[in-house]
C-alpha positions in Angstrom: 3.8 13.4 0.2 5.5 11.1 2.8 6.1 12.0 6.0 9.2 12.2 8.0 9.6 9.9 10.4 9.2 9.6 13.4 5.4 10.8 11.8 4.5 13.4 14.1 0.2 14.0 15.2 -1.3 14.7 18.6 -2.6 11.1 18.3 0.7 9.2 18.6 1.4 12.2 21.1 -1.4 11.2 23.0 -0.8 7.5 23.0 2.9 7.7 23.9 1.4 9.7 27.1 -0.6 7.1 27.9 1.5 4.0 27.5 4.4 6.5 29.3 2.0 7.1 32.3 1.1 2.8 32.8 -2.7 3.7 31.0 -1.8 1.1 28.7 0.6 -1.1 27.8 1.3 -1.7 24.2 0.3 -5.5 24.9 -3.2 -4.6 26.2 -3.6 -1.8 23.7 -3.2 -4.4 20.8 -5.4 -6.6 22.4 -8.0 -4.2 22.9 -8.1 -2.8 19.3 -7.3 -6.6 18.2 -3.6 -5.2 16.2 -0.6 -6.8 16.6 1.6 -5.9 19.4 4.7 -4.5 16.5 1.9 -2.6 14.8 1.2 -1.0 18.0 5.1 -0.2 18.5 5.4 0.8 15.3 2.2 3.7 16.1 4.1 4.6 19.8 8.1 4.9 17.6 6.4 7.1 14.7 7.4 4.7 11.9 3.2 4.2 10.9 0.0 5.3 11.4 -2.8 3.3 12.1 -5.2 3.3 8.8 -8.6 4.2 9.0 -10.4 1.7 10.8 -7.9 1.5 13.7 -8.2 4.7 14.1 -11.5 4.7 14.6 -10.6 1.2 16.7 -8.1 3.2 18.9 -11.0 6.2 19.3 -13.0 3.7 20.8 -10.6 2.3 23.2 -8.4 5.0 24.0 -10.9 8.4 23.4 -8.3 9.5 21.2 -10.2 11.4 18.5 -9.1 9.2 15.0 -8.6 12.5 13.5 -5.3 13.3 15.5 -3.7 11.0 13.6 -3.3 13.5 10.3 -0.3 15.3 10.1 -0.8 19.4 10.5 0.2 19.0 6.4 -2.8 16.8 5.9 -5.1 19.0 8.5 -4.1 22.2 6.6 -5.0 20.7 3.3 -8.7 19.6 4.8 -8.9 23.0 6.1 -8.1 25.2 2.7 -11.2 22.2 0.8 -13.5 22.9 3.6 -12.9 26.8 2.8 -13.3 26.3 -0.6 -16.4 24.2 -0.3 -18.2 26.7 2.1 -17.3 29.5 -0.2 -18.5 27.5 -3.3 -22.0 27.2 -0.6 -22.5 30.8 -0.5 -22.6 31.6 -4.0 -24.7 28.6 -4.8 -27.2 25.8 -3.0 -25.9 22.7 -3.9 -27.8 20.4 -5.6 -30.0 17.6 -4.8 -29.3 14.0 -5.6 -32.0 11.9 -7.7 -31.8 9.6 -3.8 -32.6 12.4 -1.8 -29.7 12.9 -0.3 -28.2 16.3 0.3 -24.8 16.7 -1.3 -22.1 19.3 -0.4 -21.3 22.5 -2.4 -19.9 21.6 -5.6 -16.1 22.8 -6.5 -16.4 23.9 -9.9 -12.6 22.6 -12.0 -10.6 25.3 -11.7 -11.6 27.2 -8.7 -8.9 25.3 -6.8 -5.8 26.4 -8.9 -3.1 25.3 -6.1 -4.6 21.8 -6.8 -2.1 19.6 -8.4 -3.7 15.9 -7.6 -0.6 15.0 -6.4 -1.3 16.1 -2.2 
């Protein structure tokens, strides 16, 4: 699902506040999480997102946690698979991997029947 624009988090909440208070300007906030100025403007206006990696860039700079760039849409849907998962944990341990590392809970196919691949 797209969002609407202007694509509204708390993260482009938070960096309009602190461009808007003189924090940063969008020049020094590019240079600091090495982006182009227009991408930066395009994060303040709402038209984009920064991906992954700049958010975790813009975390670092800014202490603006890269999670509060999801939409509440996208934080809902994280919220009803962590459910899921830690009710799939109580009825079963997971398993462990032939590596050694600890996976998470398995959801068995159909135990999320509002799934529709398509979120």
């Amino acid at each position: 699902m797209t969002p609407a624009f202007p694509i509204s988090t708390r993260g482009r909440a938070a960096l309009v506040e602190l461009v808007d208070r003189g924090v940063w300007s969008q020049h020094s906030l590019a240079r600091d999480v090495e982006a182009a100025q227009p991408t930066v403007r395009a994060w303040l206006l709402g038209t984009s997102r920064p991906g992954p990696h700049m958010r975790v860039a813009v975390e670092l700079v800014t202490g603006i946690p890269s999670h509060d760039w999801n939409t509440d849409d996208e934080n809902a849907h994280v919220e009803r698979v962590r459910a899921k998962v830690a009710a799939a944990r109580k009825r079963r341990p997971p398993r462990r991997l032939t590596t050694g590392a600890q996976p998470v809970a398995r959801v068995e196919p159909g135990e999320c029947p509002s799934h529709t691949g398509t979120e």
